[in-house]
N, C-alpha and C positions, 0 to 999 in steps of 0.2 A: 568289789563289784556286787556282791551278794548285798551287801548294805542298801548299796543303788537302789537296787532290785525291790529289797523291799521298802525302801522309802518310795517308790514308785506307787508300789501296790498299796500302803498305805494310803497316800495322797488321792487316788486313782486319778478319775477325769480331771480334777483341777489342776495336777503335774502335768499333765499332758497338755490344759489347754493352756498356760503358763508358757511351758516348753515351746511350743508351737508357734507363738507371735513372734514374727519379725518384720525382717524387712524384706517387701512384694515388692518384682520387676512391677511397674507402671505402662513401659510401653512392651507388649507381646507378640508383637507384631512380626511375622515370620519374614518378609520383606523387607531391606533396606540395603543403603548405599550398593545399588547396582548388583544386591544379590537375592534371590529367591529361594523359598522353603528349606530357612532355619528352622533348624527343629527345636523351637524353645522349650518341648513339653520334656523331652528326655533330654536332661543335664548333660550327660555321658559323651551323646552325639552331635550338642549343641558345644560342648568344648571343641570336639575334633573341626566341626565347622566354623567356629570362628579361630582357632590355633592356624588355618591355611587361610585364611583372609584377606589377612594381611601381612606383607614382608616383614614389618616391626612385632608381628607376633610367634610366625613359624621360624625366622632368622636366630629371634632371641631366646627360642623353647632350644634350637638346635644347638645353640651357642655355650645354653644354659648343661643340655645334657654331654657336650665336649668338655667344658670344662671339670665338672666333678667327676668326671672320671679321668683325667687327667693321668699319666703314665702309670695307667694301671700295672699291676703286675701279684703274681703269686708270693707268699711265703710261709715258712713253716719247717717241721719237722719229721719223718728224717729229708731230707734232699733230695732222695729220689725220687718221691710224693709230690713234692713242688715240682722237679723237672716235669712228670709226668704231667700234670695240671697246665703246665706253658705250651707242652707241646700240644694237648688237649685242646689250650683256649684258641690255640692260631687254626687249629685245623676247624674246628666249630664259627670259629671267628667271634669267639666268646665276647671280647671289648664292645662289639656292635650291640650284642645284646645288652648287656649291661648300660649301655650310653641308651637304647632303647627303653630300659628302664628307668633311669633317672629322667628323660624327657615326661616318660606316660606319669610318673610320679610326681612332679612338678605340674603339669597339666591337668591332669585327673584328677591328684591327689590322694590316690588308689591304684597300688600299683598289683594285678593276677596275674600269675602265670601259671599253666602245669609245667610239666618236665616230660620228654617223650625220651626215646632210646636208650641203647645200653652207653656202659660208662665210657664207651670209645666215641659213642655220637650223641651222649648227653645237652641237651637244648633246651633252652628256654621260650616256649609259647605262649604270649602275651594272651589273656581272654579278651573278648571284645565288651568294653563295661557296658555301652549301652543294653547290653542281654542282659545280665549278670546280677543276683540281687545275692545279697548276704542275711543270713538268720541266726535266729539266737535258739530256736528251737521247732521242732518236726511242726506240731500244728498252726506256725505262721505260714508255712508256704503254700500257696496260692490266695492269699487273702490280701484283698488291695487296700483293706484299713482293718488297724485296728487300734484300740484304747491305748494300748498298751506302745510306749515309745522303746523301739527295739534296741536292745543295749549287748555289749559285749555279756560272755566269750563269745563269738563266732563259733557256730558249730559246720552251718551246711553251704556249702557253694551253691546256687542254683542258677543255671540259665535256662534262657525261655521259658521264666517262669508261668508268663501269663496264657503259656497255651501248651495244656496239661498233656496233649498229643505228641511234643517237642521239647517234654522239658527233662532237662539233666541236671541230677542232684551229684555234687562230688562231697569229701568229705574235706576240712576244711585242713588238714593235716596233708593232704594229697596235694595241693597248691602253695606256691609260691606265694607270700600276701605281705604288704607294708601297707602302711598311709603315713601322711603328711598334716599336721596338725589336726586331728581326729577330734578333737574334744573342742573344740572352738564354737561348737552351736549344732543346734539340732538341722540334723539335714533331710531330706526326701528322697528317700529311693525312687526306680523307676516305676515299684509300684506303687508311688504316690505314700509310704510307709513315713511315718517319723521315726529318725535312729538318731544314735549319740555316741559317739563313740567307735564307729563301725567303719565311717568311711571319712574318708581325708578330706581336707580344704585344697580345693585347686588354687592355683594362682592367676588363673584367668577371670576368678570369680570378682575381685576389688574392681577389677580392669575392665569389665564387659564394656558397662557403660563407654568408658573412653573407647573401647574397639569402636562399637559404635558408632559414635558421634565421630570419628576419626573415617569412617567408611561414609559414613552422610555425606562429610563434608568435600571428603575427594569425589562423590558423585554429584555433590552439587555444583562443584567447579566444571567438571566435566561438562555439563548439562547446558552450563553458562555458555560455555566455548562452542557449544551442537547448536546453541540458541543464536549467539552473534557471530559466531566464524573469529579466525581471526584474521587481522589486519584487515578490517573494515572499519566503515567512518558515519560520522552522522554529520551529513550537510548542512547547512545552516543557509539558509538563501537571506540576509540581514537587507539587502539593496531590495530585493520584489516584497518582502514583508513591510517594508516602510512605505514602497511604493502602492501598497494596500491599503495599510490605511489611511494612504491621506486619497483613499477614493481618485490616484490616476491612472491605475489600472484595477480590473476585474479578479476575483479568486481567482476566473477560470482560465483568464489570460495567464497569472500568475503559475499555472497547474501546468499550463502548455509550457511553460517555458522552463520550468523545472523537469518536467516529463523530456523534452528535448535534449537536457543538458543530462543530462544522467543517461539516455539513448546513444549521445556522444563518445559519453565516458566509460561503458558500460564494461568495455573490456580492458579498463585499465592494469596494467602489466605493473610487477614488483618493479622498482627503484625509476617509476617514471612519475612526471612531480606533477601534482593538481594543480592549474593553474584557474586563477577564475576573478572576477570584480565582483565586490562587496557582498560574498559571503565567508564564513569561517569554516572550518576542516575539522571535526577533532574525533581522536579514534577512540574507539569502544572497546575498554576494558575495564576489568573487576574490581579497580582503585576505588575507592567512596571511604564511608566514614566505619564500615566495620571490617579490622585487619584480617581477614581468612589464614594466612600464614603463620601470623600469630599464635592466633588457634589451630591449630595443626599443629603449631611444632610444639602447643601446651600437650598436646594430647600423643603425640608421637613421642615426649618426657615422659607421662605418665605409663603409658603401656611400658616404655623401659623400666622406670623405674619400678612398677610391678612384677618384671620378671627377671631383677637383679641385675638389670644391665646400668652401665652408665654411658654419657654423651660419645667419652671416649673407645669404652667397645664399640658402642655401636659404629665406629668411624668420625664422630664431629670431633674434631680438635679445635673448628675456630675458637680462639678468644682464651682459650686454656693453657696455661702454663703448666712447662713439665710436674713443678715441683706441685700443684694444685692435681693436675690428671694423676700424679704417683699417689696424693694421698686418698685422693677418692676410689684408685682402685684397690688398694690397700687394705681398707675398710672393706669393698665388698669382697673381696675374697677371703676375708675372714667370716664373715657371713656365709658364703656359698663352702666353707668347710664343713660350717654347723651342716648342712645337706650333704655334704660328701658322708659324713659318718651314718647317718641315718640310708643312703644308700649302700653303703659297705654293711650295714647291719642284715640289710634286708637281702646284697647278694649272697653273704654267708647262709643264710637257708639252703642257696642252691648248690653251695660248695659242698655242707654236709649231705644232701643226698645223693651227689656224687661220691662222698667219701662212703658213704653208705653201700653203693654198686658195689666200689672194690674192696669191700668189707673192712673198711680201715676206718679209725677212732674218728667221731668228728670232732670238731675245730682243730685239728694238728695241721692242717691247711687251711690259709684266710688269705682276702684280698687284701690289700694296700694301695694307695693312690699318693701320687705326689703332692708335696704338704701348695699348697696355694699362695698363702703368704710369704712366702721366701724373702726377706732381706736383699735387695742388693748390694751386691758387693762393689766395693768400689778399688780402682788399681794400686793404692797403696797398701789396704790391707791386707791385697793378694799378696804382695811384696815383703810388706812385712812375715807374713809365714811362710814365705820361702827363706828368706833372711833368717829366722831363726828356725829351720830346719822343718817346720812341720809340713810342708809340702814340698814333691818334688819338683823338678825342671817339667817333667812332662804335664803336672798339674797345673805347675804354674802359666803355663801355655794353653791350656785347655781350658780354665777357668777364666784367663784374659782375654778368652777367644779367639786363640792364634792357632792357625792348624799345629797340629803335632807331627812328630815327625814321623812318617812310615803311615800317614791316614790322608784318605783323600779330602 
């Protein structure tokens, strides 16, 4: 990092303005699809408002942080340290937190916390990132640019930075801290700072767009339906249009006598039938030449497939065959292990300064998660290792899913 550093300082302005080009939002518009004052300028807060947006987005951050935490549980050395740790996490209700963390990590891409209480009500307090900036050294804080693009180590926690009456500096050892693909490109803190290194890639960043354009398009349909109602029609009078123009009757004749029949019919009731002479009936809906559904369901793919879900988490089975949905989930859940480990790395911080309280060695206590990709088993292989001895009668019934005996 020291190298960084100073190939930084070498290069000076020309790294930095290098660093700095990418790729600009186009539309910034803090309004759309039926919602008001996005906050695009702060990242931090503009995740947490589009993560509840939409179901396809908060379902599958919620889905996402369930699963890699997945049957969490303690282990370690000696045993009484683990028991203590179980009975710890249920009374804290430690899983919550944890599955809180892997969600803010996935979304954020930065995950804070401190730690509050003694080692009986030890807790994890998530910081609020939209406050929150990270530095690499004392005289960056308060300065909303500078030359220089901020790089690791992290030294100082600061929130409310930008208003020096409210601001709290912690140290950077005092907090809980991960990120998720950190090095992926320079990013902007919230005081408009270029870093590198420092804070995490959200997963909602690839995806904005699609949220987007997926929010437009359910308010444009919406909009459709407020404009035409539905089960209305558009008349067609074909018999007084023709009798127009061949000049045997008046526009105005034609006006009265369409104004009349429509006075007639005015209060037409569900399942009673139009009857009429030589006009045509036809009802107004969103059918034409561009598929809206289509698009929807490209863009309701896309936000899954952004946030590790596929058709069949999310519920769609049409058209999938089992042995097709087994392989594609297969796949992702070896994928979402690579994140399981990167969150176990990151809860083990809060394990050691728990083991820290009770004065005991850290890491002799870590979390574990159940592995994701499991193998299924299938009934003859159960059978076979009962048959040669490796399992018993109670496993073999437990693992072919048949209650056992003396359990409810």
């Amino acid at each position: 990092m020291d190298q960084l550093n100073a190939a930084q300082a070498e290069l000076g302005n020309k790294f930095t303005l290098v660093a700095s080009t990418g790729v600009t939002r186009a539309d910034t518009s803090s309004s759309f699809g039926g919602y008001k004052n996005f906050d695009t300028s702060n990242r931090f807060r503009y995740y947490q408002e589009l993560a509840v947006s939409s179901p396809h987005v908060s379902t599958s951050l919620i889905k996402l942080g369930l699963s890699l935490t997945k049957g969490m549980h303690f282990d370690g050395d000696p045993a009484t340290d683990v028991e203590d740790f179980e009975i710890w996490g249920q009374r804290v209700n430690f899983l919550e937190q944890v599955q809180t963390l892997a969600r803010l990590l996935c979304r954020d891409g930065v995950y804070l916390a401190q730690t509050c209480g003694d080692a009986q009500s030890f807790q994890l307090v998530p910081l609020l990132m939209p406050a929150v900036t990270l530095v690499s050294a004392e005289d960056q804080i308060g300065k909303s640019s500078t030359k220089d693009i901020i790089t690791p180590p992290v030294l100082k926690i600061v929130v409310n930075e930008s208003d020096a009456s409210k601001r709290t500096t912690m140290e950077i050892g005092d907090v809980i801290y991960g990120t998720l693909n950190a090095w992926d490109g320079v990013q902007k803190d919230v005081m408009k700072r270029d870093t590198y290194g420092i804070y995490g890639t959200s997963l909602l960043d690839p995806i904005e767009l699609s949220i987007r354009n997926l929010l437009n398009i359910n308010q444009g349909y919406v909009s459709f339906v407020q404009k035409y109602g539905n089960g209305r029609y558009v008349f067609n009078f074909q018999l007084l249009e023709r009798l127009v123009e061949q000049e045997i009757i008046s526009v105005d004749d034609a006006q009265k006598a369409i104004d009349a029949w429509l006075e007639e019919h005015k209060n037409l009731k569900q399942n009673e039938d139009i009857v009429g002479a030589g006009m045509s009936v036809v009802p107004i809906d969103a059918n034409g030449s561009l598929d809206v559904m289509a698009f929807k369901k490209s863009l309701e793919t896309d936000i899954q497939i952004g946030l590790f879900q596929s058709l069949l988490s999310m519920g769609d089975t049409k058209g999938s065959t089992y042995a097709a949905g087994y392989v594609s989930e297969e796949d992702r859940m070896v994928v979402l292990e690579g994140l399981q480990k990167v969150v176990r790395n990151v809860v083990q911080q809060a394990i050691n300064k728990r083991l820290k309280l009770l004065d005991r060695t850290e890491d002799t206590v870590w979390v574990e998660f159940d592995e994701l990709s499991k193998p299924t088993l299938e009934s003859r292989d159960v059978l076979e290792w009962y048959n040669s001895g490796v399992l018993s009668k109670e496993q073999l019934l437990k693992w072919g899913g048949f209650p056992v005996e003396g359990e409810q």
